[in-house]
C-alpha positions in Angstrom: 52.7 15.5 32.4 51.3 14.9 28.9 51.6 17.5 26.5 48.3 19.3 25.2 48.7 17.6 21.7 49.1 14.2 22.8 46.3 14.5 25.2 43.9 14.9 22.0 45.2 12.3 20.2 44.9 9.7 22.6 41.2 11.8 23.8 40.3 11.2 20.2 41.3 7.5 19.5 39.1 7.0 22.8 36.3 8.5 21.3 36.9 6.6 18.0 37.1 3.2 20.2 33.5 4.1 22.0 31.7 5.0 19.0 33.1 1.2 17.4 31.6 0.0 20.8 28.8 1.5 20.7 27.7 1.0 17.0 28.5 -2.9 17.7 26.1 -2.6 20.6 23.5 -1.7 18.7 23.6 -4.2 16.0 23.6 -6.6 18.3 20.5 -5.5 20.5 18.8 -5.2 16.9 19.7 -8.5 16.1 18.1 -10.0 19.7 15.0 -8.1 19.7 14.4 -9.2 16.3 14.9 -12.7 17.7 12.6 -12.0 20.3 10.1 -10.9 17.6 10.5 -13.8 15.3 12.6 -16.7 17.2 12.3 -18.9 14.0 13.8 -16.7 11.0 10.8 -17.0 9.2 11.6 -13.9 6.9 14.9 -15.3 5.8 13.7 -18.8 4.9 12.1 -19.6 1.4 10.1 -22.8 0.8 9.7 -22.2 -2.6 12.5 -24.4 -5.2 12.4 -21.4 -7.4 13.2 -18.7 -5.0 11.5 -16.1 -6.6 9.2 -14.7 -3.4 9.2 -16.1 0.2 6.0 -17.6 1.0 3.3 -16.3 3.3 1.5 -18.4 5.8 -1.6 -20.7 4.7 -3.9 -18.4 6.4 -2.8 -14.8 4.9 -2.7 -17.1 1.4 -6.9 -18.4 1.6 -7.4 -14.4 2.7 -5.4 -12.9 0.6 -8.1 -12.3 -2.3 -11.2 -12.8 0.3 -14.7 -11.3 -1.2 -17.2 -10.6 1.4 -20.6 -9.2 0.7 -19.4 -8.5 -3.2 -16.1 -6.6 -1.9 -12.9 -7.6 -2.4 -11.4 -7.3 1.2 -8.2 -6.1 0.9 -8.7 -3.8 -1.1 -12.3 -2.7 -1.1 -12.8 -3.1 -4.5 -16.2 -3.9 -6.2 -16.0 -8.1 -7.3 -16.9 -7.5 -10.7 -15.7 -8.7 -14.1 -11.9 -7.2 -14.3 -11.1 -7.4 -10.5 -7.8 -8.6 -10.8 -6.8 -6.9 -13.1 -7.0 -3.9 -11.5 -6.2 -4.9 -8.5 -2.8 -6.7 -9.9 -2.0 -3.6 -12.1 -3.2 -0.8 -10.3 -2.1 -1.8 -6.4 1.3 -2.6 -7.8 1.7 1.7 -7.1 -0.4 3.3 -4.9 -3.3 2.3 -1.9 -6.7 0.8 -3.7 -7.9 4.0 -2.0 -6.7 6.5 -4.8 -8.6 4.6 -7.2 -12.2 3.8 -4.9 -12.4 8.0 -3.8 -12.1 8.8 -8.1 -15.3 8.6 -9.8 -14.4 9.0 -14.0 -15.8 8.0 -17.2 -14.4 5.5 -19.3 -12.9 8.5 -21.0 -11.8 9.9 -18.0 -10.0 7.1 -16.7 -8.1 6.3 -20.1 -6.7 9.6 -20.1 -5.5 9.1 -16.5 -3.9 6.0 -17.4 -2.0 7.8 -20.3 -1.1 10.7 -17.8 0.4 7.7 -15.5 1.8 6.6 -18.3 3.7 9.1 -19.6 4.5 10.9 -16.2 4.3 8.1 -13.6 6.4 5.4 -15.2 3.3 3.2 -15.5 4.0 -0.2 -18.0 1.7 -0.7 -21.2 -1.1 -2.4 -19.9 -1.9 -4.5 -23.4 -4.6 -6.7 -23.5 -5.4 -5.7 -19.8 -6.0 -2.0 -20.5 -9.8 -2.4 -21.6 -10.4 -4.7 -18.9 -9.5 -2.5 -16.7 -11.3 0.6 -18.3 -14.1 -1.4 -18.0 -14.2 -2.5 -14.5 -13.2 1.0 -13.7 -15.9 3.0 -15.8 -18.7 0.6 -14.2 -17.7 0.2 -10.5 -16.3 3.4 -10.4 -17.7 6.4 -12.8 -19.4 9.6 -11.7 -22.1 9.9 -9.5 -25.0 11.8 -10.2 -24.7 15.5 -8.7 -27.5 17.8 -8.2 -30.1 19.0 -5.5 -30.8 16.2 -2.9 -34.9 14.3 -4.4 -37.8 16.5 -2.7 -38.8 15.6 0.8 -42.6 13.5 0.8 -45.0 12.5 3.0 -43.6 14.9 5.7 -46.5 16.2 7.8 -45.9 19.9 8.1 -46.6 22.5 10.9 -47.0 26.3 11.8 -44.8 27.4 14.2 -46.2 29.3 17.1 -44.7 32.8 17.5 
């Protein structure tokens, strides 16, 4: 009979063996359900001779910057003069949502972009800046508040008590 100490050891390298076993497992059922997902290794393979981005289908390409009925479809943004400039500067960080639910001045929105700027680790925008603050400030500045217009030509009755 096997001593108590022995027992362990050999209990443990057992254990060490079946977690090897196991991990190998499941790399390997990753690796075929991604095969399953996308037989042809599309991800890994790069069309492009100066390998800086793998390429996207023809069809995600034509709707990539798609503008239906004056809105810019993947993002929601108004087409207007400075479009891409926002949407290549600003998307770069965070949803086109964040900017589409903000309503600023021109004023406004400058001081947000120095707030990003100096707490958000957002790059000098340059020459791009007063596009931007432009396109923003139009498309996007405050709406006007207040009490909601009178109500007309509403035919009014007594009520009956």
């Amino acid at each position: 009979m096997e001593s108590p100490e022995k027992f362990r050891k050999s209990a443990s390298e057992v254990f060490k063996l079946m977690y090897v076993v196991f991990f190998v497992f499941l790399v390997i059922a990753g690796l075929l359900v991604y095969l399953m997902v996308d037989p042809s290794l599309s991800a890994f393979k790069n069309n492009n001779s100066d390998n800086t981005y793998i390429s996207i289908s023809k069809q995600e390409e034509s709707d990539f910057d798609k503008i239906e009925n004056g809105i810019h479809v993947r993002t929601g943004f108004i087409e207007a003069e400075g479009l891409m400039q926002v949407v290549n500067n600003c998307t770069s960080c965070h949803s086109a949502k964040l900017v589409t639910q903000n309503r600023m001045s021109k004023e406004q929105w400058s001081a947000t972009i120095r707030w990003m700027q100096e707490t958000q680790n957002l790059w000098d925008l340059g020459q791009n800046e007063e596009a931007i603050l432009s396109y923003l400030a139009t498309n996007y500045a405050p709406k006007k508040g207040g009490r909601r217009q009178n109500l007309s030509d509403v035919e009014w009755y007594d009520l009956e008590e």
